[in-house]
N, C-alpha and C positions, 0 to 999 in steps of 0.2 A: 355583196362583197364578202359577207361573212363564210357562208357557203363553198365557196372554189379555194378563201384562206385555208376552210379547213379540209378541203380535200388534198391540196397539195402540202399539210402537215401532213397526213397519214400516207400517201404515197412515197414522199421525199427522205421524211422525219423519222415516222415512227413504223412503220411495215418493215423495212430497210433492219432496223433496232435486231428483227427477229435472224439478222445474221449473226450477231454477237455469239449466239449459239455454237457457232464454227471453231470457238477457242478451245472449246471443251469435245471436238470433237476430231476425229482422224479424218479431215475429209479428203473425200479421194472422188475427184469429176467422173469417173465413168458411174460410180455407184451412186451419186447423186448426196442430194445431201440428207434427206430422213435415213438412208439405206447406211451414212457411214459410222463407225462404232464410238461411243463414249470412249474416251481418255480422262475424263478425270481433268484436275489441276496439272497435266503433265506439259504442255505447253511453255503455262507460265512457269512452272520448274526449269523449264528445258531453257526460257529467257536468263531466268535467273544466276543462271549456273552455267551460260554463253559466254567466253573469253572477248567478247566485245560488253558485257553490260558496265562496267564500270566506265569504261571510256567514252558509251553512248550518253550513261546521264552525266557523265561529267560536262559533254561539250552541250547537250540539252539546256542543263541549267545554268553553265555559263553564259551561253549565246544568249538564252532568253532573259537573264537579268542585267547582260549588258544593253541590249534591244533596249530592254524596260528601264533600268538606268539613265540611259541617253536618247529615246525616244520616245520616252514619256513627257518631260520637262519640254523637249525642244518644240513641240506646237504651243505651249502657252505661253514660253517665252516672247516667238515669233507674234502670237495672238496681244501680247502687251504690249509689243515695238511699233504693231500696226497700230493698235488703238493712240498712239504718243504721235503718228504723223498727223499734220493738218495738209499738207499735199494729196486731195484728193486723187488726181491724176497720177502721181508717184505710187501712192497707196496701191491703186488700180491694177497699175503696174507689176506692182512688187507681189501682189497676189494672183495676180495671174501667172507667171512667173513660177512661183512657188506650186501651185494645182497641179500645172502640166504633168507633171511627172506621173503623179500619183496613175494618169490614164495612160501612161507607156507602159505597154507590156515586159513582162521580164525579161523577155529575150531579144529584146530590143536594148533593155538596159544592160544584160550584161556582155550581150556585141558591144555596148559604149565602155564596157568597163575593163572588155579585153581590150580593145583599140586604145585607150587612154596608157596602160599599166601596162600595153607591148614589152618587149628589149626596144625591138629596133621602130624608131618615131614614135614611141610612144609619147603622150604630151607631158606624164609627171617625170617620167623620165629625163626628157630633156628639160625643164623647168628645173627640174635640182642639179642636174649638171652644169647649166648657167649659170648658175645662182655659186655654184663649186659647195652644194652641200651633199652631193657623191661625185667620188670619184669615176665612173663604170656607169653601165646600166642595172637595174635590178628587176629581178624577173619576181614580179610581188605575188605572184599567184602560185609562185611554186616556194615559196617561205611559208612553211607552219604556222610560224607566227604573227605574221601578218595578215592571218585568216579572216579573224575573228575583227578585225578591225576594219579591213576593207567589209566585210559584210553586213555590222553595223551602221559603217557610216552611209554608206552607200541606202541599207534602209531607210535612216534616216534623213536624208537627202529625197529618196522618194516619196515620202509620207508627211512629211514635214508640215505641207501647207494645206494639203487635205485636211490634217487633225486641226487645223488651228482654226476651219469653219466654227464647229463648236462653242470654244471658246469665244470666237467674235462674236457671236450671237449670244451667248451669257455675257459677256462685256456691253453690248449693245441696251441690254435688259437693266442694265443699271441708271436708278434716278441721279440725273444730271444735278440735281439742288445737293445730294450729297458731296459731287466736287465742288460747287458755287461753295457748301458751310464750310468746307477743308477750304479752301482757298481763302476763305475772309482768315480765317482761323491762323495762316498763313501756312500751313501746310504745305510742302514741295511736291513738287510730278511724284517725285520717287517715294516719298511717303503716301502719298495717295494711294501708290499701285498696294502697298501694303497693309493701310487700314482701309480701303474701302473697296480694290480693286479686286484683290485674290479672296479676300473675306467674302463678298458678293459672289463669287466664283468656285466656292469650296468643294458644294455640294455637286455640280459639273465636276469637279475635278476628283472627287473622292468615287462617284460612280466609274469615272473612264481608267481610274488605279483600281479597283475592286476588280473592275474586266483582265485589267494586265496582269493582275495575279492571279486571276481563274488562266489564263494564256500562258502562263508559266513555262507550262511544258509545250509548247508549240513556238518551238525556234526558228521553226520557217522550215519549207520543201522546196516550193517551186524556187527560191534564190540560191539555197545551197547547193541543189539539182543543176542549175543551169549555171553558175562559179566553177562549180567541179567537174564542169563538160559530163554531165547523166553520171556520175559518182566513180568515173573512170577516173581522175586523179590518184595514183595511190599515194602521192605524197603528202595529201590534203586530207587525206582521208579519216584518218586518228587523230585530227581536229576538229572535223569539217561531219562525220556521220552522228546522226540526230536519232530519237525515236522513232519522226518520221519516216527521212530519209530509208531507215533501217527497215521500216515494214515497206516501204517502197521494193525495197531492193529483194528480203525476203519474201512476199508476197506476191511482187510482179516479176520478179524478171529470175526468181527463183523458185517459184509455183509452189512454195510452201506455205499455203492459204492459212490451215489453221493456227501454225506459229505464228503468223504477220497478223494474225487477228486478233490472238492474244497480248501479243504487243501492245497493238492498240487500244485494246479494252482496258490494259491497264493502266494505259497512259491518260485513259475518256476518266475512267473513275477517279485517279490519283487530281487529275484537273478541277473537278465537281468539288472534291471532297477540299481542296486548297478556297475554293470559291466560297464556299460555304462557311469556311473557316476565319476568313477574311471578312464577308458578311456579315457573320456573328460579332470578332470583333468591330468592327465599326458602329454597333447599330448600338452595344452596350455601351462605348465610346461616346454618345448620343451624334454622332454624324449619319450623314447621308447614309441609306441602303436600297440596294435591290429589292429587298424582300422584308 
């Protein structure tokens, strides 16, 4: 098993690595790529000094600390409401329930979330019109502001119950005699979850925040790709364009290889270099680390 692990690291992983080279280069397909000439830093210059880079990391690190903000918390929350039921059957329920999602395609999900957020029968639409909490329909995918919000929650909505495997299995992993001595003790549910339940659960919990701040800069593609109907929105746009999306757009559908590779390289290092940083603190901190 060792052997095919490591050969499909060096095909996938690390061979692949030797394109990075492309950022520092004018590459031009017909001349191939040993044949096209050094530029220098001129790329990442050319990023830097682009009338879109302030607007890209803006919505970069917005999107990714709102993500992180609101769906970090929400699978251990979930992971703690499960462990409080005693309805096996409900439990069962409630978690399968939650899964599904995670294995629906995106483009599955966001057919559901144009069809939901239409004008006309859309369900939230008419749901707040009954309700007379608008007056009108509102067209929520074509509000700037609304962007950022539908795309959050909608992630978390997707993901929700998947992360919260994790968590149930380090919940699972805790000796039962420590709730028997909280209980004699007379300890509540609710204080339990806080001395013995997230305490138990830290070191799970500090590695999967260590991850979400190495992910900082990866606000997501494939959902802000297929919200923004392939980045044809332009009204969403100066919300909604990412680093990713951005070498998407300049890389593929505008054949400018070595700038969109530069992008990216700077975004693979600026990510490592946050991870590490993060790493560090915590490990001085004396909690959990990667490394």
């Amino acid at each position: 098993m060792i052997l095919p692990s490591i050969i499909f690291l060096l095909i996938f992983s690390y061979i692949p690595m030797w394109g990075v080279m492309m950022a520092f280069k004018e590459y031009n397909l017909f001349e191939g790529f040993s044949a096209s000439p050094w530029v220098g830093t001129l790329h990442f210059r050319m990023f830097f000094e682009s009338p879109e880079f302030w607007s890209i990391v803006r919505n970069t690190l917005c999107i990714s600390l709102l993500k992180l903000a609101a769906g970090f918390p929400a699978p251990i929350i979930l992971a703690l409401l499960l462990n409080e039921v005693k309805n096996m059957m409900f439990k069962r329920v409630v978690q399968t329930i939650t899964y599904i999602p995670h294995f629906i395609s995106w483009v599955v999900v966001s057919g559901l979330v144009f069809s939901m957020l239409a004008v006309d029968n859309g369900a939230v639409n008419d749901v707040l019109m009954k309700t007379s909490l608008i007056d009108e329909p509102i067209n929520w995918l074509s509000v700037p502001h609304y962007f950022w919000g539908i795309l959050v929650s909608v992630g978390v909505w997707k993901e929700i119950g998947f992360g919260s495997i994790v968590y149930l299995a380090a919940i699972a992993g805790i000796d039962p005699a420590l709730y028997e001595a909280a209980s004699i003790d007379g300890a509540s549910r609710f204080k339990q979850i806080f001395k013995i339940t997230l305490p138990s659960m830290s070191a799970v919990i500090t590695i999967f925040l260590l991850l979400g701040v190495g992910n900082i800069l990866n606000a997501g593609f494939e959902d802000i790709l297929l919200l923004t109907k392939n980045l044809n929105n332009g009204i969403l746009m100066p919300y909604a364009q990412t680093v990713d999306t951005y070498v998407y757009q300049m890389g593929i559908l505008n054949q400018r290889y070595s700038y969109a590779t530069a992008a990216g390289l700077l975004k693979s290092v600026l990510s490592v270099l946050l991870l590490y940083i993060a790493n560090t603190i915590s490990r001085r901190l004396g909690k959990a680390s990667l490394w």
